[in-house]
TORRO-663464 format. One line per field, with one value per atom (N, C-alpha, C): atom name; residue number from 1; x, y, z. Coordinates in Angstrom, 3 decimals, padded with zeros to 6 digits. Layout:
N
name = [CA | ...]
resi = [NUM | ...]
u = [X | ...]
v = [Y | ...]
w = [Z | ...]
END
This chain:
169
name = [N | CA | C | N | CA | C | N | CA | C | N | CA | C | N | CA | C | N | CA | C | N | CA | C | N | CA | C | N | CA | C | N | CA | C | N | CA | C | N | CA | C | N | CA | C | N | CA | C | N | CA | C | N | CA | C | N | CA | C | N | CA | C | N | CA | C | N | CA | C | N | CA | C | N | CA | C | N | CA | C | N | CA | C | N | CA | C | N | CA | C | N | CA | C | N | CA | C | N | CA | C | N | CA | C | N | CA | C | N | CA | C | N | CA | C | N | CA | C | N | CA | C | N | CA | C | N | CA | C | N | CA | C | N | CA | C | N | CA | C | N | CA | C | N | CA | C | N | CA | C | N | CA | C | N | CA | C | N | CA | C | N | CA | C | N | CA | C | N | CA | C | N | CA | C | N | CA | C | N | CA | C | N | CA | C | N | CA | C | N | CA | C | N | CA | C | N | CA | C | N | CA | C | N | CA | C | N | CA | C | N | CA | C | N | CA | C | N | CA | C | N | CA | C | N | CA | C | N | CA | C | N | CA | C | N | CA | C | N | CA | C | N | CA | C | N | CA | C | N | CA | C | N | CA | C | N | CA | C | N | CA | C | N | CA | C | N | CA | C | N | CA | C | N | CA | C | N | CA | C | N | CA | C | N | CA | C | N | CA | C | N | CA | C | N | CA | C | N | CA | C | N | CA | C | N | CA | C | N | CA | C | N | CA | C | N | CA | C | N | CA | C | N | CA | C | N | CA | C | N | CA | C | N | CA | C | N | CA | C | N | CA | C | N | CA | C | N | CA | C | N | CA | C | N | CA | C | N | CA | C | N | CA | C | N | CA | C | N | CA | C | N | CA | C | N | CA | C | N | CA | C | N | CA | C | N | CA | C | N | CA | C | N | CA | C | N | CA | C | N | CA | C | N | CA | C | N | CA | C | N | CA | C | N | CA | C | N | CA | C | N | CA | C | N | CA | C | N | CA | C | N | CA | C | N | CA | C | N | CA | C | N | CA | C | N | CA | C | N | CA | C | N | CA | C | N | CA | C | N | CA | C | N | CA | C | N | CA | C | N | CA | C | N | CA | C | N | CA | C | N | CA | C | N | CA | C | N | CA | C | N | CA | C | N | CA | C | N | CA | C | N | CA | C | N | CA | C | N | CA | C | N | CA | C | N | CA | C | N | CA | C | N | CA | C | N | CA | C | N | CA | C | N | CA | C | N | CA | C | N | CA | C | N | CA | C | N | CA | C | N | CA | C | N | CA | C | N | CA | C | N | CA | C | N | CA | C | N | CA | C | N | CA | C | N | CA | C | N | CA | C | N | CA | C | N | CA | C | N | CA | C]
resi = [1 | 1 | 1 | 2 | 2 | 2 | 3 | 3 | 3 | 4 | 4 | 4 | 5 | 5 | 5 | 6 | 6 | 6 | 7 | 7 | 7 | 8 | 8 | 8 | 9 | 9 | 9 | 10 | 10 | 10 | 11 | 11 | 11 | 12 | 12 | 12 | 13 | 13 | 13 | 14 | 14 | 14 | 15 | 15 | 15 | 16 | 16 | 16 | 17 | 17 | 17 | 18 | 18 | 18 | 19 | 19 | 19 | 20 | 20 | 20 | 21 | 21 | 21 | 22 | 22 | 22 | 23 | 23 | 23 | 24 | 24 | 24 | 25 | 25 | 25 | 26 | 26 | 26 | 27 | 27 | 27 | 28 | 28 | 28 | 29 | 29 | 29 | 30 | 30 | 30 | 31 | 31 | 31 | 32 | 32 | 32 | 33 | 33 | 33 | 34 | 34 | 34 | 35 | 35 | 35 | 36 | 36 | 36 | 37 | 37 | 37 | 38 | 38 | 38 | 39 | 39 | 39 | 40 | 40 | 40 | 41 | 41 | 41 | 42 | 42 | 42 | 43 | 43 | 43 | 44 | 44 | 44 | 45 | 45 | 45 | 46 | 46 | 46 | 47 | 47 | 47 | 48 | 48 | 48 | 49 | 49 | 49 | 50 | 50 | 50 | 51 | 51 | 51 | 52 | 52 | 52 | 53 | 53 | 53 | 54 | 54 | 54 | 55 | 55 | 55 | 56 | 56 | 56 | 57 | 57 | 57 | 58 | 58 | 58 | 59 | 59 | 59 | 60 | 60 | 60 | 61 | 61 | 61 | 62 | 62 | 62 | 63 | 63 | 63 | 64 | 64 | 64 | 65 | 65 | 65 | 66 | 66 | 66 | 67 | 67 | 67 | 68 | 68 | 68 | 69 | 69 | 69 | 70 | 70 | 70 | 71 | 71 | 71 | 72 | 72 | 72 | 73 | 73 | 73 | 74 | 74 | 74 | 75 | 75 | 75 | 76 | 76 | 76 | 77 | 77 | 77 | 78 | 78 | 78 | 79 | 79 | 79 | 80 | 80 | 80 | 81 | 81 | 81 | 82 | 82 | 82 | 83 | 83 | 83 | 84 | 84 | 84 | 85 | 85 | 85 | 86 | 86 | 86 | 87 | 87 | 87 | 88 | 88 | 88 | 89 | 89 | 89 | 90 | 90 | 90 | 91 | 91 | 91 | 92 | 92 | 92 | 93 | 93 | 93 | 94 | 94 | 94 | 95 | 95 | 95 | 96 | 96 | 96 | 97 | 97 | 97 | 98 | 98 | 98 | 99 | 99 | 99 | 100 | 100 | 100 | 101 | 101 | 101 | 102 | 102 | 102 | 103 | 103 | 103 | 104 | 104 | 104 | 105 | 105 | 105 | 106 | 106 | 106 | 107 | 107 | 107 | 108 | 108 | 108 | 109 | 109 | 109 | 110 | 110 | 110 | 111 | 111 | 111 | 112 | 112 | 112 | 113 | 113 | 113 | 114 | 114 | 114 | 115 | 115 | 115 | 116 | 116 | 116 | 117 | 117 | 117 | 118 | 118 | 118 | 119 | 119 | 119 | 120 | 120 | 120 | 121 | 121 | 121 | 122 | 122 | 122 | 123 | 123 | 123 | 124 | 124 | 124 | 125 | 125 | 125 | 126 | 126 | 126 | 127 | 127 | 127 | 128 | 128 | 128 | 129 | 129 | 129 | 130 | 130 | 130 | 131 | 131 | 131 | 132 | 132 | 132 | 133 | 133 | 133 | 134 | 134 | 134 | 135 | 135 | 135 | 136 | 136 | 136 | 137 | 137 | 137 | 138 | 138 | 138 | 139 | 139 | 139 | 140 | 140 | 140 | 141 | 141 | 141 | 142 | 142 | 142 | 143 | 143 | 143 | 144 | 144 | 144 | 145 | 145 | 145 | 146 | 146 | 146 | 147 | 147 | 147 | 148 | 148 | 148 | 149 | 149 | 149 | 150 | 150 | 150 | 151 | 151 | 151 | 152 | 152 | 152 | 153 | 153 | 153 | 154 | 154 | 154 | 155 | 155 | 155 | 156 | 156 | 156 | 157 | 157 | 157 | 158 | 158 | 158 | 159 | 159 | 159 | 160 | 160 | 160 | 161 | 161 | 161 | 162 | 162 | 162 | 163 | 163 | 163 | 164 | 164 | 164 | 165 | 165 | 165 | 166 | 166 | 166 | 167 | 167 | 167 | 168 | 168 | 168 | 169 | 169 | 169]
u = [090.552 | 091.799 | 092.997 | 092.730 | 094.192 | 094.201 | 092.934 | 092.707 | 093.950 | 093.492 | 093.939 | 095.411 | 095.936 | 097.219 | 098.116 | 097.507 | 097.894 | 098.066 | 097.306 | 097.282 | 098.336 | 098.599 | 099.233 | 100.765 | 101.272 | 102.339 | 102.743 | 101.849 | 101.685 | 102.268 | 101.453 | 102.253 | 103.159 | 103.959 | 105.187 | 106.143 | 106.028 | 107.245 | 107.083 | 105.986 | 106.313 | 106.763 | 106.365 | 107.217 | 108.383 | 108.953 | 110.217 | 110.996 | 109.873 | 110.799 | 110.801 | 109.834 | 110.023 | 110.480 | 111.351 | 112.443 | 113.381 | 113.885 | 115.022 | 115.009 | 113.778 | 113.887 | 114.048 | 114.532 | 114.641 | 115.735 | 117.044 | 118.422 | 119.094 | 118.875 | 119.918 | 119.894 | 121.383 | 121.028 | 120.726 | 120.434 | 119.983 | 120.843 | 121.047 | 122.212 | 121.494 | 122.569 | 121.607 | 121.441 | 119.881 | 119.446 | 118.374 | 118.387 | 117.234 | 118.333 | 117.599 | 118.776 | 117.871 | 117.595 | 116.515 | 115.447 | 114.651 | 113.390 | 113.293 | 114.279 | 114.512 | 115.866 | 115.302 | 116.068 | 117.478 | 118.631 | 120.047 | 120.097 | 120.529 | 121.030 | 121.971 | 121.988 | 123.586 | 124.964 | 126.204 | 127.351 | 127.783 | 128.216 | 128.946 | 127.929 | 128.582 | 127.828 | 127.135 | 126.703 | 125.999 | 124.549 | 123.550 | 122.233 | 122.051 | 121.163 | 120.836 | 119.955 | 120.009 | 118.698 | 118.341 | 117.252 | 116.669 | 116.194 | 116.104 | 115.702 | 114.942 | 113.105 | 112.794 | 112.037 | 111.635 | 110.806 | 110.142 | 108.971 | 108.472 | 108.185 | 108.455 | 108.176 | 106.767 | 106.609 | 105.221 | 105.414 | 104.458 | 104.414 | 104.487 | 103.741 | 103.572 | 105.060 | 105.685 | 107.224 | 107.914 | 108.109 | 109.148 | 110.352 | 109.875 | 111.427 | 111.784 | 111.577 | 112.064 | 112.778 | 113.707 | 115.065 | 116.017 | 116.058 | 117.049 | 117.850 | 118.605 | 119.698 | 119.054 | 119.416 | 119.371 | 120.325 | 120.562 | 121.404 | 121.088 | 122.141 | 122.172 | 122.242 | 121.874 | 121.953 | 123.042 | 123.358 | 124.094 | 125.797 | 125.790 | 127.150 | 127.522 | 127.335 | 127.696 | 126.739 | 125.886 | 124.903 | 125.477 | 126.371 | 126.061 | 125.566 | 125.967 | 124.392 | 124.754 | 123.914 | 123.881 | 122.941 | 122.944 | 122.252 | 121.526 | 121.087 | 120.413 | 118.965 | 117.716 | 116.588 | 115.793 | 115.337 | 114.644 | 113.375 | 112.595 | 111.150 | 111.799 | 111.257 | 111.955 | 112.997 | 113.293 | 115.080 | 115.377 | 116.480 | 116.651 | 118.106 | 117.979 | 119.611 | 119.789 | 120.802 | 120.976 | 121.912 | 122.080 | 123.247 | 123.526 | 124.765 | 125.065 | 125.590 | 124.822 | 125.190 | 125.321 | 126.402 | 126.490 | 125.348 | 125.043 | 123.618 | 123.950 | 122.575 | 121.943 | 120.815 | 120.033 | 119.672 | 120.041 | 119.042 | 119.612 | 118.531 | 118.754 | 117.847 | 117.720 | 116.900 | 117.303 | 116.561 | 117.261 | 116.531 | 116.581 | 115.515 | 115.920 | 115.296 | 115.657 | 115.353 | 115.441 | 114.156 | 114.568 | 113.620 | 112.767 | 112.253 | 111.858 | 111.896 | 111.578 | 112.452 | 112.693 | 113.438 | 112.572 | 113.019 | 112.040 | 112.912 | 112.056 | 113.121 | 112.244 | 112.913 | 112.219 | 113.308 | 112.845 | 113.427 | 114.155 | 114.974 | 115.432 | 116.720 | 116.169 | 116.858 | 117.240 | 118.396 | 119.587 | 119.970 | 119.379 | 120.107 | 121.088 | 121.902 | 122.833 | 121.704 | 122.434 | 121.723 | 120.259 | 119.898 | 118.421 | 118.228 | 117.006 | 116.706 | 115.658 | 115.946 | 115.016 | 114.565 | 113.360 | 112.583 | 111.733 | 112.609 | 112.074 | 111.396 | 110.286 | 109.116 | 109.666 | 110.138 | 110.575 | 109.349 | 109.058 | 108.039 | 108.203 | 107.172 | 107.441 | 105.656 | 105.673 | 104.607 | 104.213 | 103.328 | 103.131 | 103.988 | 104.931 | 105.377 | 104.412 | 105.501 | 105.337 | 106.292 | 107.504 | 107.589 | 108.356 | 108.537 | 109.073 | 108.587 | 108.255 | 107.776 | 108.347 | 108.234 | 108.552 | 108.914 | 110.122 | 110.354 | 109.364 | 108.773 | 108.086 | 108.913 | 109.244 | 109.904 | 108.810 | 108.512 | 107.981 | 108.598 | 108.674 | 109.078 | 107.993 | 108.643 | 107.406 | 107.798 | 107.403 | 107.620 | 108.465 | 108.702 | 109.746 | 109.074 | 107.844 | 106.879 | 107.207 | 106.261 | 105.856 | 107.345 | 108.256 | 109.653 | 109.786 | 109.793 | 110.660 | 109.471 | 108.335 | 107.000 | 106.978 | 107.788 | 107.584 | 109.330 | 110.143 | 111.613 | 111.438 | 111.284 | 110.853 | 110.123 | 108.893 | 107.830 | 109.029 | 109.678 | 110.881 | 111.652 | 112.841 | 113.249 | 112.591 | 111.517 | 110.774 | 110.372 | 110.087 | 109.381 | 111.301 | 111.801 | 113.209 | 113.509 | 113.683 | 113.817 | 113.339 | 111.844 | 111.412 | 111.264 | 111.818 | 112.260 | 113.219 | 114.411 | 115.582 | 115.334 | 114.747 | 114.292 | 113.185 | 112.582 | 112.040 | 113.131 | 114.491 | 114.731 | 115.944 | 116.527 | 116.768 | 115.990 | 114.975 | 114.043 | 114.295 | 113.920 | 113.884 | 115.444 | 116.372 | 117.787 | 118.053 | 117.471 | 117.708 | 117.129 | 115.621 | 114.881 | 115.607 | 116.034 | 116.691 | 118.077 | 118.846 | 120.163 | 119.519 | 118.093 | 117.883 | 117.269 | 116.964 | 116.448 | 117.783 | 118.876 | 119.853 | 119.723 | 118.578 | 118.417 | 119.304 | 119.653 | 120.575 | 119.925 | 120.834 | 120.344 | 119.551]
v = [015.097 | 014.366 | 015.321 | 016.316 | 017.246 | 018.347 | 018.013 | 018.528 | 018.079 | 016.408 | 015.543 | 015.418 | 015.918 | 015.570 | 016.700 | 018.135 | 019.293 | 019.473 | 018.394 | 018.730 | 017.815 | 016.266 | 015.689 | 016.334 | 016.818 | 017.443 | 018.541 | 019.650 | 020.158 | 019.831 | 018.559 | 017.916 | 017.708 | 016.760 | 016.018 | 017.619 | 018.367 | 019.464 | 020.371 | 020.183 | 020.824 | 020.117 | 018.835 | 017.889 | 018.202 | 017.897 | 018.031 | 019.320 | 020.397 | 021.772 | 022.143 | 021.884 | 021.709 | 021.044 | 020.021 | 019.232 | 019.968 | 021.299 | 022.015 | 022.992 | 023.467 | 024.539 | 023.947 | 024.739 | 024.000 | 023.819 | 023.126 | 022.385 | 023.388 | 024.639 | 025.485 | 025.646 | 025.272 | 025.025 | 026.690 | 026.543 | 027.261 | 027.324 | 028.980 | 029.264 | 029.269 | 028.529 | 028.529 | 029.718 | 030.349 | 031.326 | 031.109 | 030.035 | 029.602 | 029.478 | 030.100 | 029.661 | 029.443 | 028.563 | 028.618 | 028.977 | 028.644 | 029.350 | 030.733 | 031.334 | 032.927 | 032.513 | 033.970 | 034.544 | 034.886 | 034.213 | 034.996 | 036.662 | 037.159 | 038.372 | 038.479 | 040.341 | 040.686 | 040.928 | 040.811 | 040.697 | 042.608 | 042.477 | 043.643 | 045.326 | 046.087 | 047.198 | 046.979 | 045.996 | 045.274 | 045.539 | 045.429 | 045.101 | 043.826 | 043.052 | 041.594 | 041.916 | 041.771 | 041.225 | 039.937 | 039.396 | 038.181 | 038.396 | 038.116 | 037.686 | 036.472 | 035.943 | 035.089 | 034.420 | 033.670 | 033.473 | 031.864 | 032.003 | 030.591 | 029.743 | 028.679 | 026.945 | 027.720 | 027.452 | 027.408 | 026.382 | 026.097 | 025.341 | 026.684 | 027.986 | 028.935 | 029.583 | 029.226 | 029.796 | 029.229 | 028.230 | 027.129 | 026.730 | 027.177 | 027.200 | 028.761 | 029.651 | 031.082 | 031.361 | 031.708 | 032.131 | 033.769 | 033.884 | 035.669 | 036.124 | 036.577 | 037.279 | 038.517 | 038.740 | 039.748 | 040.931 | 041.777 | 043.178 | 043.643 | 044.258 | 045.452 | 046.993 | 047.718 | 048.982 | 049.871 | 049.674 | 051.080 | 050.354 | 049.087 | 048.439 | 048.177 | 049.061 | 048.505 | 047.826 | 047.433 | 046.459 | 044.981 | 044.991 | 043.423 | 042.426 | 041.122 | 040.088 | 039.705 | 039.759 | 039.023 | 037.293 | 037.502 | 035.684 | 035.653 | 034.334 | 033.953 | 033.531 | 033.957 | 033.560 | 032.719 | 031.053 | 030.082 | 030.100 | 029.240 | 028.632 | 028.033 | 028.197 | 027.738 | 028.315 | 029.115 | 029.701 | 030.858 | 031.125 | 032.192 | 032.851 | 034.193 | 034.696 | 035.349 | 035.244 | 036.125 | 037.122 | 038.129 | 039.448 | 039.966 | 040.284 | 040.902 | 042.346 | 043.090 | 044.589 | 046.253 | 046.732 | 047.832 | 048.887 | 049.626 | 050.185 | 051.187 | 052.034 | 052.754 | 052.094 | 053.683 | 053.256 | 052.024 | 051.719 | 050.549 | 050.339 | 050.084 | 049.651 | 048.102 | 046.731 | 045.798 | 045.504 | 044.959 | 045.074 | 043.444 | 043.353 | 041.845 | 042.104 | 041.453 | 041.473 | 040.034 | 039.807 | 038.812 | 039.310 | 039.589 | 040.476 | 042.427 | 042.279 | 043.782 | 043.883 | 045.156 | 045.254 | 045.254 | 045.127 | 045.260 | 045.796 | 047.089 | 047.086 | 047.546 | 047.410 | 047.392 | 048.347 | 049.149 | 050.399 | 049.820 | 049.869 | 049.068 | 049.797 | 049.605 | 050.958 | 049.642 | 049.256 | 048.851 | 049.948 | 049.079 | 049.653 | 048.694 | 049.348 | 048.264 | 047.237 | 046.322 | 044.924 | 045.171 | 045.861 | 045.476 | 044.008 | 043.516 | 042.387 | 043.354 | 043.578 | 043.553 | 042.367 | 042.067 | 041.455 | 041.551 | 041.123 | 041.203 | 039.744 | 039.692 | 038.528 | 038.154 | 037.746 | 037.933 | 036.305 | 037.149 | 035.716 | 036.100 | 035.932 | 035.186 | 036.218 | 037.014 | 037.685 | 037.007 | 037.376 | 037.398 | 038.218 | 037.325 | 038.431 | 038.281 | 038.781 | 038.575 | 037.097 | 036.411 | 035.336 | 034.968 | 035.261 | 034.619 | 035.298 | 034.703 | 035.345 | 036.436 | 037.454 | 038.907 | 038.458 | 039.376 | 039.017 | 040.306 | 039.877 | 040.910 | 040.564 | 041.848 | 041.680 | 043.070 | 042.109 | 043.351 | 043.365 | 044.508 | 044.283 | 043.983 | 042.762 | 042.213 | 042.123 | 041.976 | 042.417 | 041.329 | 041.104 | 040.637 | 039.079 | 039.201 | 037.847 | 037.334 | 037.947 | 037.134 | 036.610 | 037.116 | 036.899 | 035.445 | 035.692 | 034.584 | 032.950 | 033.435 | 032.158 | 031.954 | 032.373 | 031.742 | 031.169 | 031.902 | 031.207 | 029.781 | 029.471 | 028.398 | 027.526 | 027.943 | 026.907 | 026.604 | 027.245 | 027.053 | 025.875 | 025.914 | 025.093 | 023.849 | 023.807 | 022.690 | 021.801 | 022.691 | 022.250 | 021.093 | 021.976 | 021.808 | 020.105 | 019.959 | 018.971 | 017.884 | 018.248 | 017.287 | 016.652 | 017.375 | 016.847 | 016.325 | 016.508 | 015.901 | 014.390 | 014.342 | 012.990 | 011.861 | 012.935 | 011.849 | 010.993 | 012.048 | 011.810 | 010.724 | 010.719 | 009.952 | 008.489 | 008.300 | 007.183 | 006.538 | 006.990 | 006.795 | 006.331 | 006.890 | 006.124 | 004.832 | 004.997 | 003.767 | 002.622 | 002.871 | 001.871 | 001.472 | 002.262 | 001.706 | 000.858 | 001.285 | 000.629 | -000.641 | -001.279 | -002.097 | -003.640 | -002.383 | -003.166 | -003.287 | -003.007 | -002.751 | -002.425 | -001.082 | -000.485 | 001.088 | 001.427 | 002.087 | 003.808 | 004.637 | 006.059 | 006.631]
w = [112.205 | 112.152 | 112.233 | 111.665 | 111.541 | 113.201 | 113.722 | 114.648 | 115.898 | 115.845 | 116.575 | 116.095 | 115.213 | 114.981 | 115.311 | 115.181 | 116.039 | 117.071 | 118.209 | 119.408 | 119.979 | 119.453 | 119.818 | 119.758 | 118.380 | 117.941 | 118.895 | 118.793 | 119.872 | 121.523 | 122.077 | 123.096 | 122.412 | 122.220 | 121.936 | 122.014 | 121.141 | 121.612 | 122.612 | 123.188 | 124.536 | 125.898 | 125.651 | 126.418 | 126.420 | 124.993 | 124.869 | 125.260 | 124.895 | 125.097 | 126.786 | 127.270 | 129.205 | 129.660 | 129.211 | 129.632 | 129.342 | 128.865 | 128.743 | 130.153 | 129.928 | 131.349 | 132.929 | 133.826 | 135.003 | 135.230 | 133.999 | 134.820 | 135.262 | 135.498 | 135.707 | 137.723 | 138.186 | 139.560 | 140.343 | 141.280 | 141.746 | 142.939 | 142.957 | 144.484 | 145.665 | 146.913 | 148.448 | 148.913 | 148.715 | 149.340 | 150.219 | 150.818 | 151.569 | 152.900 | 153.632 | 155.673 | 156.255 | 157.248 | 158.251 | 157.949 | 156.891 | 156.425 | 155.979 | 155.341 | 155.084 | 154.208 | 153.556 | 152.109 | 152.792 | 152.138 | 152.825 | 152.223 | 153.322 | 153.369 | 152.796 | 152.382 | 151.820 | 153.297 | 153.086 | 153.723 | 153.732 | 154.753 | 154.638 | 154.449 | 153.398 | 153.188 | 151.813 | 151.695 | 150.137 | 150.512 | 149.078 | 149.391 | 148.603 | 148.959 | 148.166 | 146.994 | 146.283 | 144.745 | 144.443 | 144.715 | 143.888 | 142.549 | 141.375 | 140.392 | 140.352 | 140.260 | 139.919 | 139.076 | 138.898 | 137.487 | 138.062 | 138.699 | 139.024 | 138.049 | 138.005 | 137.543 | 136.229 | 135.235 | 134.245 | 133.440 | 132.733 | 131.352 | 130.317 | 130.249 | 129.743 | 129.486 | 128.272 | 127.910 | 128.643 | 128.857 | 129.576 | 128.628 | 127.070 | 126.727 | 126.495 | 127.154 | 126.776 | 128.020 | 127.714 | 128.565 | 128.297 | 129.260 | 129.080 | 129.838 | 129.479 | 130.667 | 131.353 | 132.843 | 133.447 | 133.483 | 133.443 | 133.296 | 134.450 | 134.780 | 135.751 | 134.707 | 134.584 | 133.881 | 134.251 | 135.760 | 136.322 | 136.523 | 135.955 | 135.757 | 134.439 | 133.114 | 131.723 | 131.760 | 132.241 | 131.451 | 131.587 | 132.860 | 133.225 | 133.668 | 133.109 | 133.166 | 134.757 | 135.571 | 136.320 | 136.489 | 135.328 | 135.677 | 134.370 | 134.069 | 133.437 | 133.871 | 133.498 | 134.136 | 133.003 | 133.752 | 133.006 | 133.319 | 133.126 | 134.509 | 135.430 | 136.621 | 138.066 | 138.242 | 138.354 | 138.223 | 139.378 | 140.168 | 140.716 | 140.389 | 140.472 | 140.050 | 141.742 | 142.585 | 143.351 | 143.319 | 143.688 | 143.448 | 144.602 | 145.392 | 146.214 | 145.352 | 145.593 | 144.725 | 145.602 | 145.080 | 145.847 | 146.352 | 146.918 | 146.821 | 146.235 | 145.790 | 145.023 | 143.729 | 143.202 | 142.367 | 140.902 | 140.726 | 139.174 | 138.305 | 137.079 | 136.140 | 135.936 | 136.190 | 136.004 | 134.545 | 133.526 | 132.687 | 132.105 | 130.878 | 129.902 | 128.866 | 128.126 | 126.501 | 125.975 | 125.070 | 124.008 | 122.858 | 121.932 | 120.802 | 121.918 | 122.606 | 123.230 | 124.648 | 125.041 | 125.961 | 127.324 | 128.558 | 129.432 | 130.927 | 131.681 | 132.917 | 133.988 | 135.330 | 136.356 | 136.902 | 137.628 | 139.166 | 139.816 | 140.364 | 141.788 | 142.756 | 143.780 | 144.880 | 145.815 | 145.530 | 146.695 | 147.712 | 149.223 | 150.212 | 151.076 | 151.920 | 152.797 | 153.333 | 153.313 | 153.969 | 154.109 | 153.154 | 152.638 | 151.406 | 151.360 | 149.794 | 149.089 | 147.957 | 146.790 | 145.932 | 145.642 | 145.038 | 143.481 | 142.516 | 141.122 | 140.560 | 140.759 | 139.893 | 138.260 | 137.512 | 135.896 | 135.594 | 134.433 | 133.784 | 132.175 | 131.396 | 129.872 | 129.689 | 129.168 | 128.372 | 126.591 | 126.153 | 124.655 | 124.219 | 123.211 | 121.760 | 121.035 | 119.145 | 118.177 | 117.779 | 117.983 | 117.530 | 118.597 | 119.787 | 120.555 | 122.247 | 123.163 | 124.883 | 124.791 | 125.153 | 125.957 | 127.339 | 128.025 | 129.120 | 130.045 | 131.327 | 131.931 | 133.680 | 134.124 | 135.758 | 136.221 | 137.687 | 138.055 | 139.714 | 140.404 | 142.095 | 142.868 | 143.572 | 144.674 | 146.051 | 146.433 | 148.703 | 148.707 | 150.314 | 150.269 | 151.196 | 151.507 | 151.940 | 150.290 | 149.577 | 148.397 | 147.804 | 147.368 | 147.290 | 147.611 | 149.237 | 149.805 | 149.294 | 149.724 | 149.722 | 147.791 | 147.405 | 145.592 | 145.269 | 146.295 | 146.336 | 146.743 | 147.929 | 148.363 | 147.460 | 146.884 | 146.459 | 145.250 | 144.387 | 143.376 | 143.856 | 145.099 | 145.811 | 146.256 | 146.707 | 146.601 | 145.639 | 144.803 | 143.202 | 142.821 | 142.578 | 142.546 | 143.081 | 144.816 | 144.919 | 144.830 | 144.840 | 144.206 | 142.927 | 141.756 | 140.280 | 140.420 | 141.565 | 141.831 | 142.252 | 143.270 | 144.048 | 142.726 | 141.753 | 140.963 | 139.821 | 139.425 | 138.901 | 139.506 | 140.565 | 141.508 | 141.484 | 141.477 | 141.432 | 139.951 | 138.883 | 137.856 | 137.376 | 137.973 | 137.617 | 138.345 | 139.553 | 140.210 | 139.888 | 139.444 | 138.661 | 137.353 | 136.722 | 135.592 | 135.613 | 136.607 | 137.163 | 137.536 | 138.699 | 139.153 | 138.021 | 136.475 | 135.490 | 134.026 | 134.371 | 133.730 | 132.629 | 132.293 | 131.395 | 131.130 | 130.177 | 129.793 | 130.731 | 131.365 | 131.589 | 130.645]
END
């Protein structure tokens, strides 16, 4: 019995807590089937963190190291940060109980590619980024974007059904 009442509980706040991750919109970096490029004498950075149930409520800011340590974005589940950043070396780092950082060598109108996901802590996910090519990059941006519109279009449905049953949002 206490089994069954753990697991249910269990669900119920993770329902609830993966209904937090996700709303954060996401910038158009998709053109014609490809990652937008950086402008000018810039290099591009993605930051991503694909769609999980696994730490879907753990969230962190991204840093640049070689700028004061500014955030460039916030990373959720499903989430992308993009950066048009000067080149050279950088530290990208995140923290929420431990710190965590990845290498990253901006060149002109080159993209770099950082993976960010949700490791085991001690009382709260560890953030883990690692650099990934720039196929895998783009084919987990996309599946994000997709994933994306289609939570849009359900949730689209679900208002309209309720408008059509004049039940409250």
């Amino acid at each position: 019995m206490k089994m069954h009442i753990a697991a249910v509980l269990g669900l119920v706040i993770s329902v609830f807590l993966g209904g937090c991750a996700g709303n954060q919109p996401i910038p158009q970096v998709i053109k014609k089937g490809k990652l937008k490029r950086a402008s000018g004498k810039k290099g591009m950075l993605y930051v991503y963190r694909p769609s999980s149930f696994i730490g879907a409520a753990v969230y962190y800011d991204i840093h640049d190291g070689s700028q004061n340590n500014k955030v460039l974005g916030t990373i959720t589940s499903g989430s992308v940060v993009a950066s048009e950043l000067n080149p050279g070396y950088r530290e990208i780092w995140a923290e929420t109980e431990a710190r965590v950082g990845a290498p990253v060598s901006i060149n002109r109108g080159a993209t770099q590619c950082v993976k960010a996901g949700v490791g085991f802590g001690l009382f709260v996910g560890r953030p883990t980024l690692q650099k990934v090519d720039l196929q895998t990059c783009q084919y987990d941006i996309k599946k994000i974007i997709d994933e994306r519109k289609k939570q849009q279009k359900q949730r689209e449905k679900e208002k309209n059904r309720k408008d059509r049953m004049g039940l409250p949002r």
